[in-house]
C-alpha positions as CSV (number, residue, x, y, z in Angstrom):
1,X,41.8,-32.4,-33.1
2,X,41.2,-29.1,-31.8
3,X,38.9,-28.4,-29.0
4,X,35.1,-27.4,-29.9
5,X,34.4,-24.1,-28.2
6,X,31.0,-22.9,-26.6
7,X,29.7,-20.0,-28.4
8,X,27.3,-18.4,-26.7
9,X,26.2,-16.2,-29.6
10,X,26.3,-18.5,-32.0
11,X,24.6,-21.8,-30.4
12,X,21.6,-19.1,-28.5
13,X,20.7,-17.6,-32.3
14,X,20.3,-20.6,-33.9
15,X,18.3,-21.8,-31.0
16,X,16.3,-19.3,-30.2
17,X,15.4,-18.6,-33.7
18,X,14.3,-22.2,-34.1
19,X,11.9,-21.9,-30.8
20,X,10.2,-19.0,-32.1
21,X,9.4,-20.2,-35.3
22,X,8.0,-23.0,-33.9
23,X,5.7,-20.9,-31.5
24,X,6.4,-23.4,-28.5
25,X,6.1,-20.1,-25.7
26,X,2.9,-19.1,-26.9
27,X,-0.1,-20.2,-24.7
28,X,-2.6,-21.9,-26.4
29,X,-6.2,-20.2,-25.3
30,X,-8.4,-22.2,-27.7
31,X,-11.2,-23.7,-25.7
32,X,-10.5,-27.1,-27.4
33,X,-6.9,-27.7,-26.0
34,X,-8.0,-30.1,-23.3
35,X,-4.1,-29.9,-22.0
36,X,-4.1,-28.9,-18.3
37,X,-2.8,-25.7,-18.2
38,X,0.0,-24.1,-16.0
39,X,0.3,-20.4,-15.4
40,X,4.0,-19.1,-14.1
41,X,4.6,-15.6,-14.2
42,X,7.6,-13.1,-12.6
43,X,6.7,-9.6,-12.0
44,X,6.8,-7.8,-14.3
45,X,9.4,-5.0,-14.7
46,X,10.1,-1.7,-14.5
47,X,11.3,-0.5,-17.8
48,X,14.7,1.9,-16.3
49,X,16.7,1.3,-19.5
50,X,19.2,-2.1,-19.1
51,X,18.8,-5.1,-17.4
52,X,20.8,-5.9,-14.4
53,X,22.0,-9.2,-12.7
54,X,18.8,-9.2,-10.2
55,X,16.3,-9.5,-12.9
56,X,18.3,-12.2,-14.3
57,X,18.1,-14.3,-11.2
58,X,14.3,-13.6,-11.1
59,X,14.2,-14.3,-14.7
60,X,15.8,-17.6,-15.0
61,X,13.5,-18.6,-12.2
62,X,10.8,-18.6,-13.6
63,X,11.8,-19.6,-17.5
64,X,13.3,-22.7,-16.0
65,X,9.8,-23.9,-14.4
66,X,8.2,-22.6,-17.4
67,X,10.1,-25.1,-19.4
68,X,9.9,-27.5,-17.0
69,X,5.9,-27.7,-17.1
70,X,6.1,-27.9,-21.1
71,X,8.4,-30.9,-21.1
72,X,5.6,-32.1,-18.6
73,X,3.1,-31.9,-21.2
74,X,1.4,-28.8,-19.6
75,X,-0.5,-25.9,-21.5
76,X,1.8,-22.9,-20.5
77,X,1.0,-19.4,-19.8
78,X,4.4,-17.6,-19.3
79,X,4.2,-14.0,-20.0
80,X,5.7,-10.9,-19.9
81,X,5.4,-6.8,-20.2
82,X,6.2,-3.8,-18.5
83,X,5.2,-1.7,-15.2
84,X,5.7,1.5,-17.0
85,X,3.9,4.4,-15.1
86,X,5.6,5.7,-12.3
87,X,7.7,8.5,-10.6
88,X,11.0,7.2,-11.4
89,X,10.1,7.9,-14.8
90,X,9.0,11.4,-14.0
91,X,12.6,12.0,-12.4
92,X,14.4,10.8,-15.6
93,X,12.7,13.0,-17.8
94,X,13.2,15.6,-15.5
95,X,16.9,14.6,-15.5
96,X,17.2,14.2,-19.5
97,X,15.3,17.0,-20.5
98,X,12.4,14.6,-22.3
99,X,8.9,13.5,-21.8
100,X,8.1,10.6,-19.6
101,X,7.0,8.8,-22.6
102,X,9.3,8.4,-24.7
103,X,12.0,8.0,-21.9
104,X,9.8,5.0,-21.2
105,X,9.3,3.5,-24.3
106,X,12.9,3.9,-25.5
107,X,13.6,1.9,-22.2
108,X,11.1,-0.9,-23.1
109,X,12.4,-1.7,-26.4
110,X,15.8,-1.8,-25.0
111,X,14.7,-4.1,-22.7
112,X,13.0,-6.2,-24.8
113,X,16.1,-7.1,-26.7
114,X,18.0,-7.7,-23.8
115,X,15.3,-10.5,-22.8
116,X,15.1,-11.7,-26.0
117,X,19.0,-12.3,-26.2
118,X,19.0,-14.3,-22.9
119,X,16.4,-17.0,-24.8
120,X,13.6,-16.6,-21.9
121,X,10.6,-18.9,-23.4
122,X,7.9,-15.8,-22.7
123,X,4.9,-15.7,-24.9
124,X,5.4,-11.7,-26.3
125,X,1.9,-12.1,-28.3
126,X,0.6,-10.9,-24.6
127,X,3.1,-8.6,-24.0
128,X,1.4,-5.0,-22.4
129,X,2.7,-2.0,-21.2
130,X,0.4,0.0,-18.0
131,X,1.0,3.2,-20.1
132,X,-1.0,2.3,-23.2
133,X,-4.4,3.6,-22.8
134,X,-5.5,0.3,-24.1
135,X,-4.1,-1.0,-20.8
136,X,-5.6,1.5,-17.9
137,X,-8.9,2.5,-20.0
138,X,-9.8,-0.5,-18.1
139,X,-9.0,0.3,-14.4
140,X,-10.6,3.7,-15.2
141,X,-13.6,1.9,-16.0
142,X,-13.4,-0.5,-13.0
143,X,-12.6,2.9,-10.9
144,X,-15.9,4.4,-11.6
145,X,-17.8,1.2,-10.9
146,X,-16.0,1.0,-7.3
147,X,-17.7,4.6,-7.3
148,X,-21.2,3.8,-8.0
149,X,-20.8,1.1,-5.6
150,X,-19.6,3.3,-2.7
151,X,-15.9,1.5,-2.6
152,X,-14.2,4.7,-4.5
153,X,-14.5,7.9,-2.1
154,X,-12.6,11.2,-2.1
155,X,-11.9,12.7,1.6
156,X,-9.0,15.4,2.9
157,X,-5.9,13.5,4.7
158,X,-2.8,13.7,6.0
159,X,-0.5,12.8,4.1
160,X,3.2,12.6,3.7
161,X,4.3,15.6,1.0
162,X,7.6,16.2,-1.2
163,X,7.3,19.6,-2.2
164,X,10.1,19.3,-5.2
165,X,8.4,16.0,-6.3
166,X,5.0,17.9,-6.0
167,X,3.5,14.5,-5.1
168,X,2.6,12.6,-2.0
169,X,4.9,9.7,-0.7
170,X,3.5,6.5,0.9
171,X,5.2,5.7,3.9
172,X,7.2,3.1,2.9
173,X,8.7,6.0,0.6
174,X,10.0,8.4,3.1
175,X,13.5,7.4,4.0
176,X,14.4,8.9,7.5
177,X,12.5,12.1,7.3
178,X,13.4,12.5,3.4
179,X,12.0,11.6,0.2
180,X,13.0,8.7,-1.1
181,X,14.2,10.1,-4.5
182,X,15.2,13.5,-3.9
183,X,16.1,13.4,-0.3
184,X,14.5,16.7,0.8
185,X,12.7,16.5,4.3
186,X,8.9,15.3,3.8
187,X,6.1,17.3,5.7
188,X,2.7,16.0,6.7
189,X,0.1,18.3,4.7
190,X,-4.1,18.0,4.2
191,X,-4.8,17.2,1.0
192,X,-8.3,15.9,-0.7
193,X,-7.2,12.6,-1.9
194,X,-9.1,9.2,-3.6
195,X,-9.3,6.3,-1.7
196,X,-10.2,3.3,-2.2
197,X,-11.9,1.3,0.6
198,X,-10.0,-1.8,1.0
199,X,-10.9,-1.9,4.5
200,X,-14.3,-3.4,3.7
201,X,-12.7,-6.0,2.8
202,X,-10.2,-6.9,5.8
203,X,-11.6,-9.7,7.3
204,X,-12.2,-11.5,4.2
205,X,-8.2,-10.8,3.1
206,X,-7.4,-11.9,6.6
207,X,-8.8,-15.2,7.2
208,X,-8.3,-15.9,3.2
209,X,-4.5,-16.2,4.4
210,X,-4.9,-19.3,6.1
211,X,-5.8,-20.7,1.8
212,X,-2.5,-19.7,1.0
213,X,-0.8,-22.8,1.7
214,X,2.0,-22.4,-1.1
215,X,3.2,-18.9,0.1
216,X,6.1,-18.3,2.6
217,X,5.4,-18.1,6.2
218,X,7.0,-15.5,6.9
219,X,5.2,-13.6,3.6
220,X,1.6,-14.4,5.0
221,X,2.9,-13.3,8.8
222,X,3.7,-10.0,7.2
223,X,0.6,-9.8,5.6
224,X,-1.2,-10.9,8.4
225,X,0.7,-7.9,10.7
226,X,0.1,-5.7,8.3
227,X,-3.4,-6.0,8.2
228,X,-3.0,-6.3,12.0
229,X,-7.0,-7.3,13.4
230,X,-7.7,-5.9,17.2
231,X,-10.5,-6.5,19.6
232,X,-10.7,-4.2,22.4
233,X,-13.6,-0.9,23.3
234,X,-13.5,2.4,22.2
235,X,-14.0,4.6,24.8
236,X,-15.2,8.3,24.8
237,X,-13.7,10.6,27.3
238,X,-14.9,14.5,27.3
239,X,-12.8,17.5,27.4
240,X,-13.5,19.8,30.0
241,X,-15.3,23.1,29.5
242,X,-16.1,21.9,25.8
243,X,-18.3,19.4,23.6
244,X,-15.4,17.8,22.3
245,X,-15.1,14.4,23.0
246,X,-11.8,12.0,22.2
247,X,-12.8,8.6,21.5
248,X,-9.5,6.5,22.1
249,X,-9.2,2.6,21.1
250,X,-7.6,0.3,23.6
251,X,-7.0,-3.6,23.4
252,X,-6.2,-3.3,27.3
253,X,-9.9,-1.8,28.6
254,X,-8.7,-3.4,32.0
255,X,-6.4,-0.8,32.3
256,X,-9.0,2.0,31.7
257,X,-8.8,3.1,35.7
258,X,-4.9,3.9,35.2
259,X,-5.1,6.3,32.4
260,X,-3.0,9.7,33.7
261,X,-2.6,11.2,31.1
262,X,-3.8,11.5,27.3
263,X,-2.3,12.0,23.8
264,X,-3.0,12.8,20.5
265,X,-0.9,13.7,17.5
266,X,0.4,16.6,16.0
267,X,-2.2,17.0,12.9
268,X,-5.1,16.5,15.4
269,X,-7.9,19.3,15.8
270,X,-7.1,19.6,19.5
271,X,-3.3,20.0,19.3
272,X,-4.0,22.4,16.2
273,X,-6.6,24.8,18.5
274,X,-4.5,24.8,20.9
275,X,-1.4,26.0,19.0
276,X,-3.1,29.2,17.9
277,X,-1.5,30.9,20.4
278,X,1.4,29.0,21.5
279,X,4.3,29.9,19.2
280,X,6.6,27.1,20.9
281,X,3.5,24.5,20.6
282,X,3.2,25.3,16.8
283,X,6.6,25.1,16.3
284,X,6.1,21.4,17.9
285,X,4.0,20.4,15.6
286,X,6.1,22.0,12.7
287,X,8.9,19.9,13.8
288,X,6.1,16.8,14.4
289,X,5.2,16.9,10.7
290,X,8.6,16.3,9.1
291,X,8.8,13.1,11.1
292,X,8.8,9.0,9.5
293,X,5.5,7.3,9.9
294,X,6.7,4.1,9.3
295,X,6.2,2.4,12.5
296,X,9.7,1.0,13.0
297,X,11.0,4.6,12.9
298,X,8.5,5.5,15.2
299,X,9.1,2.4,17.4
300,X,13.0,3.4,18.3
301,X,12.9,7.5,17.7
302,X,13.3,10.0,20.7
303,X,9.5,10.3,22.3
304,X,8.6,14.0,22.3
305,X,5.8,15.9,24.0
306,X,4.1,19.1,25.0
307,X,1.4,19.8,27.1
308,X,-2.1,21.3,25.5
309,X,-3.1,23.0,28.9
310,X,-6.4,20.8,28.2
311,X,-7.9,18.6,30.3
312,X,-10.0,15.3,29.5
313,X,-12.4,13.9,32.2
314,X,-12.1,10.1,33.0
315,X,-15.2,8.7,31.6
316,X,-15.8,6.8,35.0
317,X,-14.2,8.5,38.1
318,X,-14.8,11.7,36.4
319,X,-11.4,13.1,37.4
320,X,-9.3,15.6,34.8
321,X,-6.2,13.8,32.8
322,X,-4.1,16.5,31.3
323,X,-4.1,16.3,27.2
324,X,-0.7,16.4,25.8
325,X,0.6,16.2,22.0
326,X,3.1,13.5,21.0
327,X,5.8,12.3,18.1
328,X,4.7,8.4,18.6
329,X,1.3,9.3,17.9
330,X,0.0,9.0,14.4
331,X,-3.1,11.2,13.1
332,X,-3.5,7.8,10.2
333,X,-4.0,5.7,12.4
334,X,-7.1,5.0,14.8
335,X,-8.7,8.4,15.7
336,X,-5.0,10.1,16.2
337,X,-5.4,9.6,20.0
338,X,-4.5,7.7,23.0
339,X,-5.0,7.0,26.6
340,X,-1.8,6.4,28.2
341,X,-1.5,3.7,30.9
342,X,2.5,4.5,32.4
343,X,2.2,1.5,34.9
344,X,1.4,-1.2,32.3
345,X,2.8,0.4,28.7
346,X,6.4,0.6,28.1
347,X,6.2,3.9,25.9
348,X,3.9,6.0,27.8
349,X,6.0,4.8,31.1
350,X,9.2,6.3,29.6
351,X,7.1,9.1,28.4
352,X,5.8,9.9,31.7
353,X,9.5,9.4,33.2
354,X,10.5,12.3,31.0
355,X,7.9,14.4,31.4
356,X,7.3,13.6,35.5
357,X,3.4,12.2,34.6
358,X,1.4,10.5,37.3
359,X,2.0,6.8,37.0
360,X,-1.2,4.3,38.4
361,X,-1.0,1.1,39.1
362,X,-4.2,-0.9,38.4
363,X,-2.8,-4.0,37.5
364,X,-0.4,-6.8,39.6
365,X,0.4,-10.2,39.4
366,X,-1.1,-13.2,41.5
367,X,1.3,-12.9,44.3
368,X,0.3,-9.0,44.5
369,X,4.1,-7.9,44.3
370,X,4.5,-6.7,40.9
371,X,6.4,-3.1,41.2
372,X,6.3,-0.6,38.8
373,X,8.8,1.8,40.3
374,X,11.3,0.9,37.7
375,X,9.4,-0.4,34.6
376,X,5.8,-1.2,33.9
377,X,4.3,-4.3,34.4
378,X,2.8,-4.9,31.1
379,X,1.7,-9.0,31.7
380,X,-2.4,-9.0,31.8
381,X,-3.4,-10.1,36.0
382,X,-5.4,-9.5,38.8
383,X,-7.1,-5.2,39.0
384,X,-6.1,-3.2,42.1
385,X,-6.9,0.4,42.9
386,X,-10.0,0.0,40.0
387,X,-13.1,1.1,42.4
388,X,-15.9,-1.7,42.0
389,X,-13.2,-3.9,39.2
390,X,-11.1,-4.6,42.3
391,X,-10.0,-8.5,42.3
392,X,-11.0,-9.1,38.6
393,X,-8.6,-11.2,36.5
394,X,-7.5,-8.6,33.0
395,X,-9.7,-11.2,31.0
396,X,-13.0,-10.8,33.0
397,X,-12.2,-7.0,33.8
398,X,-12.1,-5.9,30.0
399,X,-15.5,-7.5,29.7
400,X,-16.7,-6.3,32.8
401,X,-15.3,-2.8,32.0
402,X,-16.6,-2.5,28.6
403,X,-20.2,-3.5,29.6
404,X,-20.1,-0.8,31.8
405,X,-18.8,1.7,29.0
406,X,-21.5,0.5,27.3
407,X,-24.3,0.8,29.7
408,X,-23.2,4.5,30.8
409,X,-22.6,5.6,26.7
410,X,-18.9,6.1,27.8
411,X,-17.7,3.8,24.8
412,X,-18.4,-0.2,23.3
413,X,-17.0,-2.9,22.2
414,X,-15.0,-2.4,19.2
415,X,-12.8,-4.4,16.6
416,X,-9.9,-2.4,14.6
417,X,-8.1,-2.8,12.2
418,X,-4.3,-1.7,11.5
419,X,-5.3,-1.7,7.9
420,X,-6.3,1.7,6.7
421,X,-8.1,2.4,3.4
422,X,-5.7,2.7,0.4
423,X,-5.1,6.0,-0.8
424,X,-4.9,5.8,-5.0
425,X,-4.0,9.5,-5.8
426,X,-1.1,10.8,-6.5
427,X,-0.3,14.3,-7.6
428,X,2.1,13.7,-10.7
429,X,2.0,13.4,-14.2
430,X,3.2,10.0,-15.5
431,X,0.3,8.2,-14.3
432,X,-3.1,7.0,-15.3
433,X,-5.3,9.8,-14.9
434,X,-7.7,9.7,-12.7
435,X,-11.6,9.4,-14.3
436,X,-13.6,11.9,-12.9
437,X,-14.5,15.6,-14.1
438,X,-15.6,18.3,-11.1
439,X,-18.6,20.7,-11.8
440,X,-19.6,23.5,-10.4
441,X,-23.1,22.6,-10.4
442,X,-23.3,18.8,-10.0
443,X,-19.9,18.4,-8.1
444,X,-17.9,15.0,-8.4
445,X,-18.3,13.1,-11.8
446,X,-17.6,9.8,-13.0
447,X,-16.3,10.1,-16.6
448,X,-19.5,7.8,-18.5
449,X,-18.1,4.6,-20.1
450,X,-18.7,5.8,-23.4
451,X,-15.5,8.3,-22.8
452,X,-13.4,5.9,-21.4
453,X,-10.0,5.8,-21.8
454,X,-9.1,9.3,-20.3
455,X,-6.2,9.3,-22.3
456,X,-3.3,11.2,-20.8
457,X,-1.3,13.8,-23.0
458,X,2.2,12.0,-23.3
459,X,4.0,14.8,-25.3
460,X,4.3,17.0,-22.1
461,X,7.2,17.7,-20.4
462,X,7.8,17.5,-16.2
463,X,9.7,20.1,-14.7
464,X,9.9,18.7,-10.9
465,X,6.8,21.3,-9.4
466,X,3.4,20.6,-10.1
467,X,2.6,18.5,-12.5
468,X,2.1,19.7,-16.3
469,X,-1.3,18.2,-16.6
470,X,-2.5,21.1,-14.2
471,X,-1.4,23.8,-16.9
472,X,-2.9,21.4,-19.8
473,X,-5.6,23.2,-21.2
474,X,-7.3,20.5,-24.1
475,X,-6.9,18.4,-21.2
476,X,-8.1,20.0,-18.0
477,X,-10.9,21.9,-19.7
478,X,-14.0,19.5,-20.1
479,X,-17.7,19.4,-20.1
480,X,-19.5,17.7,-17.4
481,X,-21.3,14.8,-18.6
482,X,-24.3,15.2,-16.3
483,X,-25.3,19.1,-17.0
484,X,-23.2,20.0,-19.7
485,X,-21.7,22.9,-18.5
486,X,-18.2,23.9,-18.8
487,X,-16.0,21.9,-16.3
488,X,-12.5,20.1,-14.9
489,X,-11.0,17.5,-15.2
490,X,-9.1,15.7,-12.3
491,X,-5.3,16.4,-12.9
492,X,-4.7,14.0,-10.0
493,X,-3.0,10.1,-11.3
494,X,-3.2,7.1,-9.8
495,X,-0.5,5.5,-7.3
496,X,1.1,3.0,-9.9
497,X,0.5,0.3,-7.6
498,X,-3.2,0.5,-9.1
499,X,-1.8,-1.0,-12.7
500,X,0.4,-4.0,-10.9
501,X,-2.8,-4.9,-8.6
502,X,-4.5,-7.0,-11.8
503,X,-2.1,-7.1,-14.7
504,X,-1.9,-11.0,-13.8
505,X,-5.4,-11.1,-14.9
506,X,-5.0,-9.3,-18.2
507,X,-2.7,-11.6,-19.2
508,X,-5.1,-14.1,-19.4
509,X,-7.1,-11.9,-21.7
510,X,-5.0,-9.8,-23.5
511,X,-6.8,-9.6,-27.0
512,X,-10.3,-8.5,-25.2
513,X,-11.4,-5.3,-26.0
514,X,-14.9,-5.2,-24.9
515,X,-13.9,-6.0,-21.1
516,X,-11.3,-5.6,-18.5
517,X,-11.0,-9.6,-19.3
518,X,-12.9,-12.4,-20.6
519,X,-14.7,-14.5,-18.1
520,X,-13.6,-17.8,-19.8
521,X,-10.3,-17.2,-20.2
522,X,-9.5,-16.5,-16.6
523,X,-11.2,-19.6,-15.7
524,X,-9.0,-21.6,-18.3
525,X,-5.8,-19.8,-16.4
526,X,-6.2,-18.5,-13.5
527,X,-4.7,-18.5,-10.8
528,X,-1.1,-18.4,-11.4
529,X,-0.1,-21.6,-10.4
530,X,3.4,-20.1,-9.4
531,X,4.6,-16.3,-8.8
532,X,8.1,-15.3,-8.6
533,X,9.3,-12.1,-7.1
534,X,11.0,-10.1,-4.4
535,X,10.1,-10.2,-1.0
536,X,10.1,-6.3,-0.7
537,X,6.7,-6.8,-2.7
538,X,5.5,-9.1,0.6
539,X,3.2,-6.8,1.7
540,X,1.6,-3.4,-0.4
541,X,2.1,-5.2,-4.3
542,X,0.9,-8.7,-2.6
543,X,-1.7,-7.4,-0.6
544,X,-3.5,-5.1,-3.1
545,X,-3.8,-7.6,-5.6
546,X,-5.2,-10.2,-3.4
547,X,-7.5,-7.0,-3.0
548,X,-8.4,-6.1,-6.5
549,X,-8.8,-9.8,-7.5
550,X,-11.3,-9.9,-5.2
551,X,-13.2,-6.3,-6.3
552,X,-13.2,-7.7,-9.9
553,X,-14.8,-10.2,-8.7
554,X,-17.5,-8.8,-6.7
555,X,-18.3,-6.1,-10.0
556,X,-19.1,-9.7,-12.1
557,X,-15.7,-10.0,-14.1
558,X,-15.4,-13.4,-13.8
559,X,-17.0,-16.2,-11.3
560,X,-15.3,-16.6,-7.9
561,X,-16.3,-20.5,-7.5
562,X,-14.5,-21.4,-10.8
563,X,-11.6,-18.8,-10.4
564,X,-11.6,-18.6,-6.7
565,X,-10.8,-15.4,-4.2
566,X,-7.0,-15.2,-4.7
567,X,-4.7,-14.7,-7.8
568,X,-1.6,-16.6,-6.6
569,X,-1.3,-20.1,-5.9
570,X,2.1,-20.3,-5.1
571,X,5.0,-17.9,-4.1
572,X,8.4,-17.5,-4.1
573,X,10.5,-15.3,-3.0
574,X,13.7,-15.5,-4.7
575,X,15.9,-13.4,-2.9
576,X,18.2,-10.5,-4.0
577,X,21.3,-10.3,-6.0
578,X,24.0,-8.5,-3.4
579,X,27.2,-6.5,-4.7
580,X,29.9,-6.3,-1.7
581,X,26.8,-6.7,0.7
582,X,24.8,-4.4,-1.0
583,X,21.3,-5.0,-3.1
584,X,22.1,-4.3,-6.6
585,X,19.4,-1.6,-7.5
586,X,19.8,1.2,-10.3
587,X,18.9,3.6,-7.6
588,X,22.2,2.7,-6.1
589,X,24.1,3.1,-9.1
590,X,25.9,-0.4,-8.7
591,X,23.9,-2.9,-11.0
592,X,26.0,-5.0,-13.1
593,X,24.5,-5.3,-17.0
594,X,24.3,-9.3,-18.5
595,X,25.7,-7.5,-21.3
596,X,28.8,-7.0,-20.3
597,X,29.3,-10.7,-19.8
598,X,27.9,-12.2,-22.7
């Protein structure tokens, strides 16, 4: 009798076509099915054209809980659709000679089969895609509400620039000095940008962590880092001959009597006056702004300095600490300055090494022999050479020291955050555009309600410089809804992490189009009861939708005490798909296609 073989293609069709006639993925929302209900959900994808291996780990993952809770008797929520905005797709269409959109939607239909074929029990009746304005009208709405509550704000920053991409890269996106898709060299550049003020909102997201009993640890560490919550003072020291003033933040105020020196970085106002005239110092700070941000590249690069040929005066002994410019100091972070402590900081000790800096000991041990000759001593201890601190322990000292700050108006007690405010603009096309018009007369605009979605042209065609919407005139040329007169629109898009940040939630409520979502059925679903996804997603993707959970909260979307303050239950990270020790990524050009095996 011959041997029965397994065909794949035969035994899936027959199967899958029985599943989907029967409708068994589709979530039941009807208030009346008293089943408990389950929510599992993968992120979602980016639509680049096939499948590889990695999404069919990640896949698989979550189809097999999926299936598993509906055996259990659970009502199931399993669904999927498409991160579809987004720079990469800019690139192709730069590459192929064809607008973003239909790049993109070519990519999601092949897609689609390819998930299809694999059997993956997904309920398609929800499927979405972030680039149909039925989609974003709704974080352009939620956008103008941040607005009107003071949350939404539009500033000048530094920022990381890729003059070929025309856009501005996030940190995480600059690869050693270079643009993660094009590889040219990244310069830091002012530019009026959108943020959005997730910093409001720190503490809450930071103690919130301790809920998230389900996640990894080493997920909510990175998260917790990231966010990175510091009590110290601020202090204020002068510069001489001026009303400036450089208000520094320290966690170590018990040091404040060894400070010999200060530094600020290259973008700063101080550095930048001072360059004026100083062809070698501007050509410092040239060579400053084409640097990595990221901290770990700033942690282990070569520290660099120059001298202002300022002076700052110690806010107590009144003495004059020379002001120099750094590499290691970043203008995003704090106030863009620093007072260096040599004897009890291992970077400004080397620093002052190089550069022949006084180094002041104001701190030893409880034996009184701690030696900074060779290295600093960085342990906190008992105050030396501090004046009237003399023979305080570093715990007592920084309170004793910071009263006096405070008392004299040299500075308070302060709390910091690492955390900085989240900058949603991005200067390229394929994007959701951004909803506000500028007028002449009545300035910054919030596109009314009523004109929502601001629908973005999809025939047009990228070239790599600025973007296209800039030269679109039916698009750019507007009426302000205030005064009437002729106006602009914003040609700026949001950063596409805006779309991933709630897309969980319109799952729940897909059919709604009088809301973002409806109110009941994110309390029938939400929160996923289990996420699956990378672990590169740890911190920004994870993190801003823990934020925006909580901001559609606080504008009335749905009610907190039924929902609760955070989208995910549970978490897991499933790892990544390696080829010969390499992660499988189409950037990479070494994916490996299902189809080829099946």
């Amino acid at each position: 009798m011959p041997e029965k073989l397994y065909t794949p293609q035969t035994i899936e069709a027959k199967w899958q076509k029985l599943w989907h006639e029967s409708g068994m993925d589709i979530a039941n929302g009807d208030a009346a099915d008293t089943r408990e209900t389950y929510y599992c959900l993968e992120m979602f994808p980016y639509p680049s054209g096939n499948l590889h291996m990695g999404h069919v780990r990640n896949y698989c993952l979550g189809d097999a809980v999926a299936r598993y809770k509906r055996m259990q008797g659970f009502n199931v929520l399993h669904p999927i659709g498409w991160d579809a905005f987004g720079l990469p797709a800019e690139n192709a269409a730069i590459k192929h000679g064809k607008p973003p959109a239909e790049w993109t939607y070519a990519n999601i239909e092949q897609m689609s089969v390819q998930l299809k074929r694999l059997g993956l029990s997904y309920d398609w009746s929800r499927e979405i895609a972030t680039c149909k304005p039925e989609y974003y009208r709704w974080e352009q709405w939620l956008f103008t509400k941040l607005m009107e509550k003071g949350l939404a704000y539009r500033k000048e920053a530094e920022v990381n620039w890729c003059e070929p991409c025309h856009t501005v890269l996030a940190n995480e996106q600059v690869e050693d000095g270079v643009c993660w898709r094009c590889d040219t060299p990244v310069h830091k550049k002012n530019l009026a940008q959108w943020f959005i003020k997730i910093t409001d909102y720190a503490d809450e997201l930071l103690n919130d962590l301790d809920q998230l009993k389900g996640w990894p640890d080493k997920v909510v560490g990175m998260q917790r880092n990231w966010i990175g919550k510091s009590s110290g003072a601020e202090v204020s020291f002068q510069i001489e001959d001026s009303d400036e003033v450089l208000d520094i933040f320290t966690t170590r105020p018990d040091t404040l009597m060894g400070v010999t020196y200060m530094a600020v970085a290259a973008a700063h106002p101080l550095a930048i006056k001072a360059a004026e005239n100083n062809a070698e110092l501007a050509a410092f700070l040239e060579e400053c702004s084409m640097i990595s941000t990221k901290e770990a590249d700033v942690a282990t690069m070569e520290k660099k300095g120059m001298p202002l040929g300022v002076n700052a005066i110690h806010p107590v002994t009144g003495e004059l600490v020379p002001v120099w410019v750094a590499n290691f100091v970043l203008m995003s972070y704090g106030t863009g300055a620093v007072m260096s402590v040599p004897a009890h900081d291992e970077r400004d000790y080397d620093f002052a090494k190089k550069y022949s800096l006084n180094i002041k000991q104001v701190i030893t041990n409880a034996a009184g022999d701690a030696d900074v000759s060779e290295a600093a001593f960085t342990d906190a201890g008992v105050l030396i050479n501090s004046g009237e601190f003399d023979g305080l322990k570093s715990n007592k000292a920084k309170k004793a020291m910071t009263y006096w700050l405070n008392t004299n108006n040299k500075g308070e007690e302060r709390t910091q955050f690492r955390l900085r405010d989240w900058l949603v603009s991005r200067q390229r096309y394929w994007g959701t555009p951004i909803p506000v018009i500028h007028c002449d007369d009545c300035g910054t605009v919030a596109v009314p309600e009523a004109d929502l979605p601001v629908v973005l042209p999809e025939h047009l065609q990228p070239t790599g410089g600025a973007s296209p919407l800039a030269d679109c005139e039916e698009f750019v040329n507007t009426t302000c809804p205030t005064c009437g007169k002729a106006a602009k629109r914003e040609t700026d898009t949001f950063d596409t992490f805006m779309e991933s940040s709630w897309y969980m939630n319109r799952y729940t409520s897909v059919n709604c189009d009088t809301a973002m979502l409806d109110a009941n059925s994110m309390a029938k679903w939400s929160p996923v009861d289990q996420y699956i996804g990378g672990v590169e997603h740890a911190v920004l993707h994870l993190l801003y939708a823990r934020f925006y959970h909580r901001l559609m909260r606080d504008v009335g979307l749905f009610d907190g005490e039924k929902v609760g303050s955070e989208p995910f239950k549970n978490l897991l990270t499933q790892g990544m798909v390696l080829l010969d020790g390499t992660k499988m990524s189409k950037s990479k050009g070494n994916t490996v296609d299902p189809k080829d095996h099946y």
